[in-house]
MIRO-696369 format. One record per residue: x, y, z of N, C-alpha, C in turn. Coordinates in pm, whole numbers, plus 50000, padded with zeros to 5 digits. Layout:
BEGIN
{r {X Y Z} {X Y Z} {X Y Z}}
...
***
This chain:
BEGIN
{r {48812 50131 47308} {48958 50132 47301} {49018 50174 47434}}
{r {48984 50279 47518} {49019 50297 47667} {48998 50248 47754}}
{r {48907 50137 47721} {48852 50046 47805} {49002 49917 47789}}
{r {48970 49888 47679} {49104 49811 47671} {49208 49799 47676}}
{r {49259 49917 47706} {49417 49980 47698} {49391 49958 47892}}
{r {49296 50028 47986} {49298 50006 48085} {49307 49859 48150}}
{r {49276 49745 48035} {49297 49622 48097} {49394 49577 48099}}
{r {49417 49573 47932} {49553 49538 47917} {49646 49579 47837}}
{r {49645 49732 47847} {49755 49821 47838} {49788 49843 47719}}
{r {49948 49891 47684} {49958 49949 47549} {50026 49845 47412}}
{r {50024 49755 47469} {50071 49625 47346} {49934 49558 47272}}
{r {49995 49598 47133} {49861 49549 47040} {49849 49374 47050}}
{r {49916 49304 47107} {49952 49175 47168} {50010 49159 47282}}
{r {49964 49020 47333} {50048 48996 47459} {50158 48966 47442}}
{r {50224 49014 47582} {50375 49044 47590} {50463 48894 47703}}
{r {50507 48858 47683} {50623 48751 47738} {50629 48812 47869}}
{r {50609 48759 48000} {50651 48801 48171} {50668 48721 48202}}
{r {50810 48702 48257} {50853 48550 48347} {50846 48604 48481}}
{r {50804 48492 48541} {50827 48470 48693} {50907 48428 48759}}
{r {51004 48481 48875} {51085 48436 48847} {51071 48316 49052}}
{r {51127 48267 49044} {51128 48208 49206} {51216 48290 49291}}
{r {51147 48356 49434} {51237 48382 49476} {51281 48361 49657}}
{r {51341 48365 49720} {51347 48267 49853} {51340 48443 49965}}
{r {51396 48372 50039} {51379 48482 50208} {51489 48559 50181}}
{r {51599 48504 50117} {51749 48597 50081} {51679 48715 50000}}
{r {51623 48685 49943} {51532 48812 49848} {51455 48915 49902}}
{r {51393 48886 50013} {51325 48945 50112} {51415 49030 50176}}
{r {51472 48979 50206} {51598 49065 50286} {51684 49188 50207}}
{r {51687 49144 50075} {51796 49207 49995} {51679 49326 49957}}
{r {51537 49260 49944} {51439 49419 49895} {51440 49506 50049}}
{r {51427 49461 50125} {51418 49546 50229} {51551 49595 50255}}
{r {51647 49579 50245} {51827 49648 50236} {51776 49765 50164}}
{r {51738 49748 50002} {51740 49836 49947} {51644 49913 49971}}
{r {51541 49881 49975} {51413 49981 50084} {51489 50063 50155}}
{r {51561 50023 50280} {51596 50139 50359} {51679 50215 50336}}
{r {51808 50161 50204} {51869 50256 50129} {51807 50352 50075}}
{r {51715 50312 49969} {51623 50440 49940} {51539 50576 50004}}
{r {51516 50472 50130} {51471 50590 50223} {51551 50677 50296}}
{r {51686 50625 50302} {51789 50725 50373} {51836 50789 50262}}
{r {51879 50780 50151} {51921 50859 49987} {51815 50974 49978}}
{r {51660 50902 50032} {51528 51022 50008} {51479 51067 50103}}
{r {51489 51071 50182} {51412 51062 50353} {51342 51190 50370}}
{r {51413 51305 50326} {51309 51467 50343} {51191 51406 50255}}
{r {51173 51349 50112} {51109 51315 50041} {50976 51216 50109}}
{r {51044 51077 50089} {50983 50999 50165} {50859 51043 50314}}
{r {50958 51111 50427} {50849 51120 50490} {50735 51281 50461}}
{r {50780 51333 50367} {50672 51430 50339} {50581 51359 50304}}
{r {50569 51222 50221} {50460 51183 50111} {50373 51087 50245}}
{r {50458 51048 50307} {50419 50907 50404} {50334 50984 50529}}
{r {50400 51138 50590} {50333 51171 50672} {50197 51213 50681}}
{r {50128 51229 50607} {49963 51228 50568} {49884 51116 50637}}
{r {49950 50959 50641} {49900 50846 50650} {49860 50831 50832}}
{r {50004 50874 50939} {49982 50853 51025} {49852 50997 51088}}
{r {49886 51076 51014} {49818 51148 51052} {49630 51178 51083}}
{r {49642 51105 50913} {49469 51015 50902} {49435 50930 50959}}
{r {49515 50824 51018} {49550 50759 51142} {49477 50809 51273}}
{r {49566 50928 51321} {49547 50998 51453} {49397 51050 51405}}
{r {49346 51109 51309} {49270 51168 51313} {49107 51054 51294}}
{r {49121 50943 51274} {49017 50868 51229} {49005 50770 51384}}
{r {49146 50815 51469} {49099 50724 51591} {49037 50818 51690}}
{r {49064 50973 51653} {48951 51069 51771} {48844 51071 51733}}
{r {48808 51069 51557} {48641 51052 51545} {48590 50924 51577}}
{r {48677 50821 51608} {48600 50698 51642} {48580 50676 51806}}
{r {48694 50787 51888} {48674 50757 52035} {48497 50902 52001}}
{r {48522 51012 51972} {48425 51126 51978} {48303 51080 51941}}
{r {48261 51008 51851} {48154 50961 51789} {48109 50803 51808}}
{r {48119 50731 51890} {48116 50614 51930} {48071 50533 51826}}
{r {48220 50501 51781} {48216 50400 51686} {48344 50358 51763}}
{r {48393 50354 51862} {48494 50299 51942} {48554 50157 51911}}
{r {48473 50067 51872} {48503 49926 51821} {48553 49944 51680}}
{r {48532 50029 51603} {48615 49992 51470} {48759 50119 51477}}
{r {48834 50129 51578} {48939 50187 51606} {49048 50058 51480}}
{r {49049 49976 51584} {49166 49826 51531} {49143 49817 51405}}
{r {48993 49814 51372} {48969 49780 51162} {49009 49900 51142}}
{r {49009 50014 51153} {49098 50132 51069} {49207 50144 51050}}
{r {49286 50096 51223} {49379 50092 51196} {49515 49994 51111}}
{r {49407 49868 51148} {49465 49754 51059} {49465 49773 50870}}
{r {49316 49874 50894} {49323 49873 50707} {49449 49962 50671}}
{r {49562 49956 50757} {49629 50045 50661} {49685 49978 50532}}
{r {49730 49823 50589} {49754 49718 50518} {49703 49711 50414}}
{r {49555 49719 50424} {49460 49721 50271} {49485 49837 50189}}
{r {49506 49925 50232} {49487 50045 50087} {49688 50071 50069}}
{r {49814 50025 50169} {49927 50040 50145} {49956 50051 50013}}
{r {49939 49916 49935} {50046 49931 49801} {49945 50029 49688}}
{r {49818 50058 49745} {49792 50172 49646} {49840 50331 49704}}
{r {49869 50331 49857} {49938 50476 49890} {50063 50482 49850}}
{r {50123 50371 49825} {50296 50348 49794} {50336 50423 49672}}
{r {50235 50477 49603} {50248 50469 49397} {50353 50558 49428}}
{r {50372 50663 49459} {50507 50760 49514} {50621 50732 49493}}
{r {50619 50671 49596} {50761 50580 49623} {50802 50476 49576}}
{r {50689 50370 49471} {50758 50316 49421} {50834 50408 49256}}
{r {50763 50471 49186} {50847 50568 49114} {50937 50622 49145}}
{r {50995 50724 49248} {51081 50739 49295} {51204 50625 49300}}
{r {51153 50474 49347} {51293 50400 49345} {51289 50363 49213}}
{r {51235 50357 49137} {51246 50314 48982} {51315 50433 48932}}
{r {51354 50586 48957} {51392 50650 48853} {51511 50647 48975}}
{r {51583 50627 49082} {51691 50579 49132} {51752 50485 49074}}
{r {51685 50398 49050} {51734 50257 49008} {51776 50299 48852}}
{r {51727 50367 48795} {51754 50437 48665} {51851 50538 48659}}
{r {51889 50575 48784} {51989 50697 48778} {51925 50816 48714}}
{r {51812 50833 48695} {51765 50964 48696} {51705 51038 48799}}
{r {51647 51170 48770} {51621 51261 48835} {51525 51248 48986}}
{r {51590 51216 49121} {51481 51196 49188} {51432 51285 49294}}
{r {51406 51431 49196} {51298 51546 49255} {51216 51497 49305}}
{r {51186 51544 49419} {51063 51499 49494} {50926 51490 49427}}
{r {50948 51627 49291} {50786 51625 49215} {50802 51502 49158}}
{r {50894 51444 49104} {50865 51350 49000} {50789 51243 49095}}
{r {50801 51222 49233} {50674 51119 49303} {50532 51139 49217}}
{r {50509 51209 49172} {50369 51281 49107} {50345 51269 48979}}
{r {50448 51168 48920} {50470 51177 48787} {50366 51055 48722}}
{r {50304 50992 48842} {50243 50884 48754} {50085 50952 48743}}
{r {50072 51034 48798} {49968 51110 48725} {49918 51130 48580}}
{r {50030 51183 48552} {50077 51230 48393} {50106 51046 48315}}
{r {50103 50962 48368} {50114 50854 48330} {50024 50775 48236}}
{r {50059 50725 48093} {49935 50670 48046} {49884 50531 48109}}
{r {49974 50481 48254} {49903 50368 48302} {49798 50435 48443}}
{r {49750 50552 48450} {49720 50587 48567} {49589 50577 48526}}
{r {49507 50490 48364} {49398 50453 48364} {49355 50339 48474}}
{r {49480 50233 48442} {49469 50103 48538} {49499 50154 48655}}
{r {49570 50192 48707} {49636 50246 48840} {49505 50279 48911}}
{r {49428 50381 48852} {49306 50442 48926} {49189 50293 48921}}
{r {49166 50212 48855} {49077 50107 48817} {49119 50014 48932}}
{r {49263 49972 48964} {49249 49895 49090} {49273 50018 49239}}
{r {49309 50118 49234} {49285 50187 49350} {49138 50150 49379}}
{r {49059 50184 49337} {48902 50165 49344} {48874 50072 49383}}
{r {48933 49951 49342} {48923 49774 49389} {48979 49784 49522}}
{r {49078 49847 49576} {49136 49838 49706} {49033 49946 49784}}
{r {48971 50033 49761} {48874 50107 49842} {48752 50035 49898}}
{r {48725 49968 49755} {48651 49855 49824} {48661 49770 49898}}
{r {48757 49711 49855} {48800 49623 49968} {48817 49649 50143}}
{r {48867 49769 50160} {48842 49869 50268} {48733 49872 50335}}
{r {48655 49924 50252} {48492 49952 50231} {48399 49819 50325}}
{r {48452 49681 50244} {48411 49592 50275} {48409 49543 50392}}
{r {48585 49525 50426} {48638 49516 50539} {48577 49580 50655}}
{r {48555 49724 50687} {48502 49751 50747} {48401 49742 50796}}
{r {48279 49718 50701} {48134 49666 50690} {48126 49488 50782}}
{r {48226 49473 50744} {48255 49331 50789} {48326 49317 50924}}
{r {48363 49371 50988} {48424 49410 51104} {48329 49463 51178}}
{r {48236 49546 51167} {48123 49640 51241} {48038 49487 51230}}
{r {47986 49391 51136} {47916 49315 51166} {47969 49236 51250}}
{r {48056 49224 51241} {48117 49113 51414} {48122 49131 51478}}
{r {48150 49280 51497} {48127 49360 51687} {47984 49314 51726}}
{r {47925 49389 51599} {47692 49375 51627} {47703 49236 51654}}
{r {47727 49118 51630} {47624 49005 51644} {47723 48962 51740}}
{r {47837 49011 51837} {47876 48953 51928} {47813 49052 52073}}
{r {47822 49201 52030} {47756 49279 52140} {47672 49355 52116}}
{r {47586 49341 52026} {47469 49432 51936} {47493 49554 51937}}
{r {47416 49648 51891} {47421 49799 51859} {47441 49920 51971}}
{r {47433 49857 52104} {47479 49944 52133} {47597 50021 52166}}
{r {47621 50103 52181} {47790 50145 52173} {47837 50142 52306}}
{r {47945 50102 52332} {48032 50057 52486} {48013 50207 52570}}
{r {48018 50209 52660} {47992 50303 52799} {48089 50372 52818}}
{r {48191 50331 52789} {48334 50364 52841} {48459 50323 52728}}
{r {48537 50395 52712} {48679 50317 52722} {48718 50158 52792}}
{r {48742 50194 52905} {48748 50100 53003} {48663 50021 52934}}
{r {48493 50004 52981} {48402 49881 53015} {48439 49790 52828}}
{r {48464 49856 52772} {48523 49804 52607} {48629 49736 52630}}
{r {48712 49783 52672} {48808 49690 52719} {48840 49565 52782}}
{r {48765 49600 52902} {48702 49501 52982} {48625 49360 52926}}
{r {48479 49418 52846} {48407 49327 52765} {48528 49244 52644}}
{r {48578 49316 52574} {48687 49241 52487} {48766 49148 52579}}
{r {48809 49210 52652} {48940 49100 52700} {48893 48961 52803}}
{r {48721 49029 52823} {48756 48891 52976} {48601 48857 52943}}
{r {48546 48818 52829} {48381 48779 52794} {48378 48707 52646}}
{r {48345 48602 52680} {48348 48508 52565} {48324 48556 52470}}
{r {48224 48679 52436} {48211 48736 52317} {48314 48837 52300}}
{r {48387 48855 52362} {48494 48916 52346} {48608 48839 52284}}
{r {48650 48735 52258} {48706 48622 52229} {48700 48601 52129}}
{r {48558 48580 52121} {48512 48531 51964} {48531 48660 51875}}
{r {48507 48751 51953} {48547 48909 51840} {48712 48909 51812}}
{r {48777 48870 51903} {48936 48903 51871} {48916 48800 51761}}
{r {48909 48641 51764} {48926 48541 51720} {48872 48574 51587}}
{r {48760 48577 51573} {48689 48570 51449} {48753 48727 51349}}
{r {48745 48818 51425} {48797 48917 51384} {48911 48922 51308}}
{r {49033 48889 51372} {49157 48883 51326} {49178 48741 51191}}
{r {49087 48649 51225} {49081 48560 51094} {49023 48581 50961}}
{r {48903 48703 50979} {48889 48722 50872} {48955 48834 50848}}
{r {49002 48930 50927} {49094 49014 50837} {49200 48908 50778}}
{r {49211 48853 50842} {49368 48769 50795} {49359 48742 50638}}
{r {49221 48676 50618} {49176 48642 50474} {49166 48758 50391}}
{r {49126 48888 50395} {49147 48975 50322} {49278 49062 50334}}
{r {49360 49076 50416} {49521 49096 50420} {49555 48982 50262}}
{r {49536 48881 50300} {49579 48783 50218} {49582 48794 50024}}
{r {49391 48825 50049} {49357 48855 49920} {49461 49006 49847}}
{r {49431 49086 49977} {49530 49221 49898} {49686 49205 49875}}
{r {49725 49071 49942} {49883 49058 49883} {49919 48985 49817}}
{r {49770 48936 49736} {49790 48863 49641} {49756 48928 49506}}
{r {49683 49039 49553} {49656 49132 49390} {49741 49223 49423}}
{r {49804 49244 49540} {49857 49410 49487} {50035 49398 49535}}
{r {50090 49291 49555} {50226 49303 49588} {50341 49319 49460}}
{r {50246 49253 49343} {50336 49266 49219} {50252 49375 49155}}
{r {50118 49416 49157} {50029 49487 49037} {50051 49638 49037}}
{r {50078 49688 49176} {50057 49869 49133} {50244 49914 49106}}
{r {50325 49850 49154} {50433 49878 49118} {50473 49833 48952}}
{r {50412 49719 48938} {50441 49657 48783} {50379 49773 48658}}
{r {50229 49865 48724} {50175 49932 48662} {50255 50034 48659}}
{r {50323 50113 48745} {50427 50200 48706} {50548 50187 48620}}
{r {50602 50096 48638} {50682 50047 48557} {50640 50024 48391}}
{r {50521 49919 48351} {50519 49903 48271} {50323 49954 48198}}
{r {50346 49968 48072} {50206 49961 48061} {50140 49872 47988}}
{r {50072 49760 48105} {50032 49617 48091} {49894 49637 48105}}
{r {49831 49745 48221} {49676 49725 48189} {49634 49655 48338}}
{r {49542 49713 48378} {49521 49616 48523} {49488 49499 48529}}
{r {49407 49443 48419} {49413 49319 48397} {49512 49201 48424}}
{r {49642 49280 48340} {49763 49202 48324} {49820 49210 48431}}
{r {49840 49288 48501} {49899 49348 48632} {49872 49253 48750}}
{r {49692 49248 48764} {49666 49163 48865} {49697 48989 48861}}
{r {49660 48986 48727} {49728 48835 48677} {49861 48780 48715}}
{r {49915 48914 48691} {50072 48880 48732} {50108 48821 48849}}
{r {50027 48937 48921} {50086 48935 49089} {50014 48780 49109}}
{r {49928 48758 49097} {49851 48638 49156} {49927 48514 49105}}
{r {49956 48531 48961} {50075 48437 48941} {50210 48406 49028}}
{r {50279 48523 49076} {50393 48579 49127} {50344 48463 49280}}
{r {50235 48535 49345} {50183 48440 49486} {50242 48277 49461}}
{r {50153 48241 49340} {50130 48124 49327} {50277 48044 49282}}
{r {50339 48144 49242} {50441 48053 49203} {50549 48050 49348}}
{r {50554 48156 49412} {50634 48183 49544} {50573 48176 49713}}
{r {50464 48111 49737} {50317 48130 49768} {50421 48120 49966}}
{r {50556 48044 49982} {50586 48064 50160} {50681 48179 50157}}
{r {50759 48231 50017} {50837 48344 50027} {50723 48449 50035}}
{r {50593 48444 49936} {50501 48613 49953} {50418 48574 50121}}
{r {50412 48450 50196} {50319 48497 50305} {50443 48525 50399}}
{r {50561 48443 50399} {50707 48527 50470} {50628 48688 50489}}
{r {50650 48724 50348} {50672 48860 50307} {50570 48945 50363}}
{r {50401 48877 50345} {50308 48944 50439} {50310 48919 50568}}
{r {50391 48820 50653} {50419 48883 50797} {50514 48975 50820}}
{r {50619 48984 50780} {50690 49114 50768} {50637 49217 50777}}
{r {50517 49264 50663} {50477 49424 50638} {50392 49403 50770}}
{r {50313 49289 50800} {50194 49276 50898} {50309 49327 51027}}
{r {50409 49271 51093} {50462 49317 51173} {50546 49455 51220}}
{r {50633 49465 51031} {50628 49640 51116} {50540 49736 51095}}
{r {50426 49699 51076} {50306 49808 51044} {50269 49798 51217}}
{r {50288 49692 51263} {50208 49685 51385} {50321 49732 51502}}
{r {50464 49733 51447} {50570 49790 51558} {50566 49990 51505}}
{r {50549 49963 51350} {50489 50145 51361} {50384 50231 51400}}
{r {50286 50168 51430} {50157 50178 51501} {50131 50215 51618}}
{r {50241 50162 51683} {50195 50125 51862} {50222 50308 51905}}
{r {50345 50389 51837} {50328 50485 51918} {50275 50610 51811}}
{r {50158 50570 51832} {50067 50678 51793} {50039 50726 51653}}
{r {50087 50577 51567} {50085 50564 51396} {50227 50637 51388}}
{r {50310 50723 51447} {50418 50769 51423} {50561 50724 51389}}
{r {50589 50605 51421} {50647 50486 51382} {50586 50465 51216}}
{r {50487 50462 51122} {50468 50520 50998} {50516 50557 50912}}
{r {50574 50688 50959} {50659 50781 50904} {50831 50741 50812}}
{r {50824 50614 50914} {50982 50550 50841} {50912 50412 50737}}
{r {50837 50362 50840} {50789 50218 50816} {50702 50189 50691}}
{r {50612 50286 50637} {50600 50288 50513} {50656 50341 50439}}
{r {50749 50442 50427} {50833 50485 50355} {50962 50307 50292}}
{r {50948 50280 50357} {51098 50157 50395} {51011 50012 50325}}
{r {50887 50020 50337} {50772 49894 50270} {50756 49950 50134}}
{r {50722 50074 50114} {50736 50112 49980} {50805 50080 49888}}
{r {50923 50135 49937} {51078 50169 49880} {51079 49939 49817}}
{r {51066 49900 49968} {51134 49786 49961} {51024 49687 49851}}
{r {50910 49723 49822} {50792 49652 49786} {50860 49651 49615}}
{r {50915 49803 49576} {50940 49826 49454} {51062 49720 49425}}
{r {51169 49723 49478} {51302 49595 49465} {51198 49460 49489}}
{r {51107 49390 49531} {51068 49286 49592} {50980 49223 49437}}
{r {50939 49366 49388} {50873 49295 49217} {50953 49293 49122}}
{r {51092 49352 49149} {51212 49375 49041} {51288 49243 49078}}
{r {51311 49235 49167} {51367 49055 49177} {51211 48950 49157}}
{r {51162 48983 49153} {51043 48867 49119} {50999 48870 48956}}
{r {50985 48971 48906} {50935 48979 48804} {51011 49032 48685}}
{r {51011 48976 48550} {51104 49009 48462} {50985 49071 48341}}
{r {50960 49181 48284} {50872 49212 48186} {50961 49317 48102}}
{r {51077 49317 48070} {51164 49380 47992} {51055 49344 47853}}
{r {50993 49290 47839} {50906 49267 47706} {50792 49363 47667}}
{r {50735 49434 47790} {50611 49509 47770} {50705 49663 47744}}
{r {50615 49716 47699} {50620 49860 47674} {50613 49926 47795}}
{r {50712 50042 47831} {50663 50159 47929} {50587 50214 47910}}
{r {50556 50275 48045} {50399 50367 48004} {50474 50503 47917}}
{r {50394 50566 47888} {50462 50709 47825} {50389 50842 47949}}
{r {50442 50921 47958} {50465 51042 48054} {50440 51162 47990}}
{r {50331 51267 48037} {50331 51363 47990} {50392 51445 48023}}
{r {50488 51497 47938} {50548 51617 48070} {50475 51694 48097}}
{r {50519 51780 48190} {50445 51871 48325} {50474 52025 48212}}
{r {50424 52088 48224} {50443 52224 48230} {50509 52275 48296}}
{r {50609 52356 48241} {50723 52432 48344} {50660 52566 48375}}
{r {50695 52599 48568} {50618 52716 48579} {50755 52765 48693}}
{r {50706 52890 48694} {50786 52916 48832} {50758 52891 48919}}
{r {50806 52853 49052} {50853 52798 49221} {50746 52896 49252}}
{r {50638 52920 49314} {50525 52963 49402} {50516 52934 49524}}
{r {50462 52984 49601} {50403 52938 49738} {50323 52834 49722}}
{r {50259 52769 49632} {50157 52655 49587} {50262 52537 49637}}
{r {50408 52563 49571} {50512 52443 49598} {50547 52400 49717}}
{r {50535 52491 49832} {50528 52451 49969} {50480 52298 50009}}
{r {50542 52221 50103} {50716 52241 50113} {50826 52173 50045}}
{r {50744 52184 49852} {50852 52060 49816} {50947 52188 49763}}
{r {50962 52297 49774} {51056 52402 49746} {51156 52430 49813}}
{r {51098 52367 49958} {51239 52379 50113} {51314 52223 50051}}
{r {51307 52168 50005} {51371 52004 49983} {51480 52082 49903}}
{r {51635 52046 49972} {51762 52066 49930} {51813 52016 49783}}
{r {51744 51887 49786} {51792 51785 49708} {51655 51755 49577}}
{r {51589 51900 49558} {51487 51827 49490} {51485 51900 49334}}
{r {51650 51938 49322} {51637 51968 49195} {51715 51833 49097}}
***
């Protein structure tokens, strides 16, 4: 029975989800409201988001310290891959905006307590992998273009990439197959982890959706994945710190982008446990300094 509720959620039958078509005006109008949300939440927002650049900074000194120097770019590119499962935050947050309820910074935390955070955790795991993979797959294209040993330098890495045929074939080949797994993850996860907050469909149903959602909108969703592909790569350049707004604002905007795409007023919400009320501790640090987080 938990097995099945994790697929496909809390309806003893399937539930009616239209798809709906939607163009570049739509794109635009989720990202409006994206950055509305992030300026309405912004102490919020970048508390949850700043972790990301930070793992960032910190995964590109163990890769200069420990010479793994060539998979700098695949780390940093996977941010793309694991995004709409770091987003779960923020897309709750604009759903209980959009609801006119309470948007305490704890309630980002609320899908914990969520009876869809069976599925939620079932495709997080699918996107780790995918990560996982990615990477594995990236380190094999460095090896069979410059074998195992690790570059000399900064510099002579540089050098070899930019001006040596196997350097070429590494950008080339490199960037095409990430391209193909960018692809695959915005095709399972642009409608599925936000739809899972929202509703409780089951990951099953979730991923179905989104892949439907692709297929039915397939030049508005790759529009949509050069977009995130580009300001991930204009938040990046100085030092992942650019981040700090830029996923907050993809989040925000990802959640409006499945609400104009997708209509499931038919499925059941998940149900919510409430939290236990305790007193304000030092544990609450620093969602206790947030002005606005009662």
């Amino acid at each position: 029975m938990a097995t099945s509720n994790v697929l496909v959620g809390a309806a003893a039958a399937p539930q009616r989800i239209t798809i709906r078509r939607i163009g570049v005006a739509d794109l635009k109008d989720a990202l409006r409201r994206g950055l509305d949300d992030f300026l309405a939440m912004p102490t919020h927002a970048i508390f949850l988001c700043l972790v990301y650049p930070v793992i960032g900074l910190v995964l590109a000194r163990l890769a200069f310290g420990y010479s793994v120097l060539p998979l700098v770019y695949p780390l940093a590119s996977g941010f793309a891959l694991v995004g709409p499962f770091a987003a779960l935050g923020l897309y709750e947050m604009s759903r209980r905006r959009e609801a006119g309820l309470d948007v305490s910074a704890t309630h980002a935390f609320d899908i914990v307590q969520s009876s869809s955070i069976g599925a939620i955790s079932a495709l997080g795991i699918l996107f780790l992998v995918i990560f996982g993979v990615w990477m594995a797959v990236a380190n094999a294209i460095y090896v069979a273009d410059f074998g195992y040993a690790p570059p000399a330098s900064f510099g002579a890495f540089l050098h070899d990439v930019l001006t040596t045929s196997a350097g070429w074939n590494l950008i080339v080949l490199g960037n095409l197959v990430g391209l193909v797994f960018a692809a695959v993850v915005l095709t399972i996860g642009v409608i599925s982890f936000p739809m899972l907050v929202d509703r409780d469909v089951g990951a099953a149903v979730a991923l179905k959706t989104s892949i439907e959602a692709v297929i039915e909108n397939p030049l508005t969703m790759a529009v949509w994945g050069l977009i995130v592909a580009a300001l991930l790569v204009i938040g990046s350049i100085p030092a992942f710190l650019g981040l700090t707004v830029v996923l907050p604002v993809l989040g925000h905007a990802t959640w409006h982008l499945y609400r104009r795409t997708v209509d499931a007023e038919g499925t059941p919400r998940p149900e919510v446990t409430p939290r236990p009320h305790r007193d304000r501790s030092g544990a609450d640090f620093p969602i206790n300094l947030l002005p606005w987080r009662r």
